[in-house]
N, C-alpha and C positions, 0 to 999 in steps of 0.2 A: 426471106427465110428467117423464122423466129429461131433463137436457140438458149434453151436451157442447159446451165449446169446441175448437175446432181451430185453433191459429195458425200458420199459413206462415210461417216463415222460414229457407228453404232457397234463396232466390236469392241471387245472387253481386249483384246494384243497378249493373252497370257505369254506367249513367250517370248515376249520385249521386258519380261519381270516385276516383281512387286511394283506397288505403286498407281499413280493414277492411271489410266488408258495412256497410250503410250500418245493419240493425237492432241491430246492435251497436257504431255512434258511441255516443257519451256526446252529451246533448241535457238541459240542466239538471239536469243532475250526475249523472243515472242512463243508463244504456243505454236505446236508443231501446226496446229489444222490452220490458226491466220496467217501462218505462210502459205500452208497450201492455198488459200481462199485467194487472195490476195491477188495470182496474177489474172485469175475466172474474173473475179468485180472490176479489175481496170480494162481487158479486156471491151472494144466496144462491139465487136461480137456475140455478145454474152446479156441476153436481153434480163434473164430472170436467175436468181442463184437460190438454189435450196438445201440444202445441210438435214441429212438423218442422224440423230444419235441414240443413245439410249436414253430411256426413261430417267434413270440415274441423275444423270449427265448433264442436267439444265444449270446446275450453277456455272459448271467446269465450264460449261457453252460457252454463255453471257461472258465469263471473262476473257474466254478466248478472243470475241469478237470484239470488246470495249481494248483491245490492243491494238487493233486496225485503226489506221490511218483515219483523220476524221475525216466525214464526208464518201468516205466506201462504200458506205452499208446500206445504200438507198434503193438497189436492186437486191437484195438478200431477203428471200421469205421466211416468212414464219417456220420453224424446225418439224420436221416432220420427225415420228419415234419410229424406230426400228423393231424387229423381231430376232426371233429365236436365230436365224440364220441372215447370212451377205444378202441370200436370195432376195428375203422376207425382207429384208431392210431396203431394200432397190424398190422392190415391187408396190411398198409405201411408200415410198419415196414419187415414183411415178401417179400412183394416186394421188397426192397431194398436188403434183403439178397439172391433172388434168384440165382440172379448171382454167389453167394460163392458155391452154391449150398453144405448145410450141410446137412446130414444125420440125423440130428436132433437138436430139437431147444427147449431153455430152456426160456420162457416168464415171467418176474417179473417184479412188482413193483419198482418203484423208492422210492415211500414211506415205503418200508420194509429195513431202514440203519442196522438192526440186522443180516439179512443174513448169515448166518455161511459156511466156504467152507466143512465143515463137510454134511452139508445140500445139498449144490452145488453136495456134490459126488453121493450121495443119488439118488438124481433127475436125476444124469449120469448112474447111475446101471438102475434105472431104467426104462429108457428111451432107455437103450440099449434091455429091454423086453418085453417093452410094447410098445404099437402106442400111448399111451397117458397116463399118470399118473400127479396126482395132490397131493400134497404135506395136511398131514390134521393131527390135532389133537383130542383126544376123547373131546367129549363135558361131562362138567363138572353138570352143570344147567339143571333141568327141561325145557324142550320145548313144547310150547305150538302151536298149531298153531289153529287161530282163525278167526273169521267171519268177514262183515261188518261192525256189532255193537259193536265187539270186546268184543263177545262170543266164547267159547274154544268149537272147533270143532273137534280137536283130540289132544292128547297127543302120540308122537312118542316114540319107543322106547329105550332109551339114546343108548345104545349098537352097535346100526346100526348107531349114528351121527356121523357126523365130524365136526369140521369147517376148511374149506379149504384155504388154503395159497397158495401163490407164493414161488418160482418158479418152474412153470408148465412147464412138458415134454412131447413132442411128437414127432411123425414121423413128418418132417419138410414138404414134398412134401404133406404128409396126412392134414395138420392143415392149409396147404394154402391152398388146395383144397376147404375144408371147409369154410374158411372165403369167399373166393371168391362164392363161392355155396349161403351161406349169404347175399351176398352182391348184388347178380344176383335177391333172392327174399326179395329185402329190409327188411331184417329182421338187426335190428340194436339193439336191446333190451338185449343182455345176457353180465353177470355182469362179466363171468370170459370165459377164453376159455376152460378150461375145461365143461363149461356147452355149447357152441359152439358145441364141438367135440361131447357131445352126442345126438345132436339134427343134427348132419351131420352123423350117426350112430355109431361111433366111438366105442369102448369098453375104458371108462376112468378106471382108479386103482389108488385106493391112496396110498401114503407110506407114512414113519413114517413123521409128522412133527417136527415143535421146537417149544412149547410155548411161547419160547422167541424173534422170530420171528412175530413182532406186527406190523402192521400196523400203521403210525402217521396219522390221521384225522384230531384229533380237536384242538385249540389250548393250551387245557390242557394237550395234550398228549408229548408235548414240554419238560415241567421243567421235568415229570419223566422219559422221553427218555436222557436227559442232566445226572440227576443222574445217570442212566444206565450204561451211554456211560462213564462215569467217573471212573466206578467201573470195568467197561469190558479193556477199555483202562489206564487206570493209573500203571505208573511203580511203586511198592513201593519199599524202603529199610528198610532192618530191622536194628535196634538200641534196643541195650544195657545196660542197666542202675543200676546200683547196691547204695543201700544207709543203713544204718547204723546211730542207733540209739540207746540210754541209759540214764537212769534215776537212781536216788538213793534212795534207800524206806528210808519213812521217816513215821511220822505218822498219820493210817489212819485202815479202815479195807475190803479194798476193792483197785483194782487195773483195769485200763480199758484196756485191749487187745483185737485186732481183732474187737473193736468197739462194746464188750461184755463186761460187768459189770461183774465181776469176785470176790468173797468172797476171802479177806487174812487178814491176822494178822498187816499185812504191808499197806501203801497206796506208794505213789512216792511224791518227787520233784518236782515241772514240774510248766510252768509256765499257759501251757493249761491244759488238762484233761489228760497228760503223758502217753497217748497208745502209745510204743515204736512202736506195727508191723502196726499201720496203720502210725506213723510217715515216719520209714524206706522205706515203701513201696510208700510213696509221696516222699521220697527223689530218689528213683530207678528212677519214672518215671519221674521228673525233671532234672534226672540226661540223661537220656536218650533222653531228649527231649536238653540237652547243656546251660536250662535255671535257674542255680544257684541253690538254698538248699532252705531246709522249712524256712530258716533264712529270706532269702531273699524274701518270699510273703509273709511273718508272723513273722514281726522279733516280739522275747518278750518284746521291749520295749515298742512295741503300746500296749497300756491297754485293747485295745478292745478283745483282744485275751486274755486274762485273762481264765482260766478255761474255753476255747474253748472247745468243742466237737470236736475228731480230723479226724471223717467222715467229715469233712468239707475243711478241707486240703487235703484229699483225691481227695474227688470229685471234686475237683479246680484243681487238677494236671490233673486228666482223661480229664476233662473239655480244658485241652488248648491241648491236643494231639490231640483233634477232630476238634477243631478249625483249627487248620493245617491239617485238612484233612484225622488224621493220625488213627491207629487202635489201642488198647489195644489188646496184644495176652495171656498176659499171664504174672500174678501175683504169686511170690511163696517169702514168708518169712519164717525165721527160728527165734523161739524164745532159748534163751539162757537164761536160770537161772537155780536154784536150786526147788525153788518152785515160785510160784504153779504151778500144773501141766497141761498141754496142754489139753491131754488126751480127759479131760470131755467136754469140750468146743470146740473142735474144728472144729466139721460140722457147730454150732451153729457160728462161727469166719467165718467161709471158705463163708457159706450163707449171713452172713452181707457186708462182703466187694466183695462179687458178685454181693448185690444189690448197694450201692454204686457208684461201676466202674458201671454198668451196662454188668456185665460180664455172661455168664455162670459159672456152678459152677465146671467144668472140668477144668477150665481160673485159676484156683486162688489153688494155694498148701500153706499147711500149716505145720511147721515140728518146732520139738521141742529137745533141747539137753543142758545138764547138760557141767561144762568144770571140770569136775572130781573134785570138791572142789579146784578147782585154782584160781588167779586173783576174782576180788570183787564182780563177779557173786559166783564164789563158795564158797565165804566168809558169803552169801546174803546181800551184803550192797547194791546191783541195781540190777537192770533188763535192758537185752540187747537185740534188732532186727536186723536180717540185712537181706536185701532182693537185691531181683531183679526182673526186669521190663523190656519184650519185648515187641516194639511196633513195629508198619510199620509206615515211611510217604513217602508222594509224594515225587519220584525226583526231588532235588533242593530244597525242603523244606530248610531254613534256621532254 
């Protein structure tokens, strides 16, 4: 079984806004259609690929495609031009390919850059058993369909919905016929060719879709396609960070760990509010991020910091890893002392500095250990933390 792609992109997107056609914005750093393209050409199902655009449009093309990967583009034909309508753009589109003469043809959007070849194979299975199938996911939302006055005339039943995506398979010699059929009784009105095929008799079937497979529109559909494409494409690396902290009890009746107010006999040292494990745990992730110690954002001589609350150097450390881009995975400190004990406190610990980080409460371990009456924890002359902090950031992160 031969199979061609066919990508549309020959509409003008007026309502994605000013500007060039919307499948030729730049959309994390490449043009929207060589993403689309991109997973059709790797793809080894995908004998032959064809791209309609507009007449316009042949520069916008060329630079779309010299953004691919080299060595891509050696199944990609020559462009075929579009017409007045989707229709008219498909139905050249298929003339241009008849020559190749494939045994079946896969019809998409240029506006769909999410595309998966997971999807692509999909739509090859099956198209290799159907004359036609259309790509569709369950509907989530109540459906209404209503009158002129925009009165509810029936409610369908969710179970039987879809909504239908690209890209659509069919029998290649069956789906020209049909357009052509179309086009003999000027009918130019239908939105997808799956709804073509069934109005030329066809038997369409839908297979699984991808939610994440969305169409770009409007121009708000822009910034959260960028976020997307950032989190789908970004290399991370993981980093390491370990920090170590200690205080001397001194007198008080009460001790701050884990960013929990804690009853003892003892209080600490400290020039801030001396919670060792939220200290440690801002040294791990500065440590991980290669940007100096709590010293160095908080040194004690500024006053300001005087009996800080130490969620707040916490949250300043989480705070610049994001900024870079980067991800908190995974918080885990260990308290060392004699007393007091972890024990009672600790979901109540593990819960504070989840919210905090903004982490889940899976993200953050907390663990507790005596050093057998040795050194000046075992003596109780202080209290000690030492932790570690995995984060991701983007390749090349400095």
């Amino acid at each position: 079984m031969s199979v061609a792609a066919l990508i549309v992109a020959a509409g003008r997107g007026s309502r994605a806004g000013e500007g060039v056609p919307k499948q030729y914005r730049w959309l994390g750093g490449k043009p929207v259609l060589a993403l689309t393209l991109e997973p059709f050409l790797r793809h080894p199902r995908i004998g032959k690929a064809l791209v309609v655009i507009h007449p316009d449009d042949l520069d916008l093309y060329r630079e779309s495609i010299a953004s691919l990967p080299e060595g891509l583009t050696g199944d990609l034909l020559p462009v075929a031009y579009g017409g007045e309508t989707r229709q008219d753009s498909v139905r050249g589109g298929l003339e241009a390919l008849a020559s190749h003469a494939p045994s079946r043809v896969l019809i998409h959007d240029a506006a769909r850059p999410f595309v998966t070849e997971a999807l692509i194979e999909r739509a090859c299975e099956t198209a290799g058993e159907c004359e036609a199938a259309v790509p569709g996911i369950a509907v989530t939302d109540t459906i209404k369909v209503i009158g002129p006055r925009g009165e509810v005339m029936s409610t369908p039943e969710r179970a039987s919905l879809r909504a239908v995506q690209t890209p659509q398979a069919f029998d290649f010699a069956s789906l020209l016929m049909a357009h052509r059929k179309a086009a003999a009784a000027s009918l130019g009105t239908f939105t997808d060719d799956g709804a073509l095929a069934e109005w030329a008799g066809l038997t369409v079937h839908v297979f699984q879709g991808d939610p994440h497979n969305v169409k770009l529109t409007h121009a708000s559909d822009f910034p959260e396609a960028e976020r997307r494409l950032r989190g789908f494409l970004m290399t991370y690396v993981t980093r390491l960070g370990t920090g170590f902290d200690v205080h001397a009890f001194g007198d008080g009746d009460h001790v701050w760990l884990g960013g929990i107010r804690v009853p003892h006999d003892r209080g600490v040292v400290a020039h801030s509010d001396g919670d060792v494990i939220l200290h440690a745990l801002t040294d791990a992730l500065l440590g991980a991020l290669a940007d100096g110690d709590i010293g160095t954002h908080f040194p004690p001589s500024d006053p300001q910091w005087r009996g800080a609350s130490s969620d707040r150097f916490l949250a300043h450390a989480v705070a610049l890893v994001r900024e870079r881009g980067g991800l908190v995975d995974h918080l885990d400190a260990t308290l060392l002392c004699e007393k007091p004990r972890l024990g009672p406190y600790r979901e109540a610990m593990r819960r504070r500095i989840a919210d905090i980080a903004g982490l889940r409460l899976d993200q953050v371990s907390l663990k507790a250990t005596t050093t057998e009456k040795l050194g000046f924890t075992g003596r109780s002359e202080g209290i000690a933390a030492q932790a570690a902090a995995t984060i991701r950031l983007p390749e090349g992160t400095p």
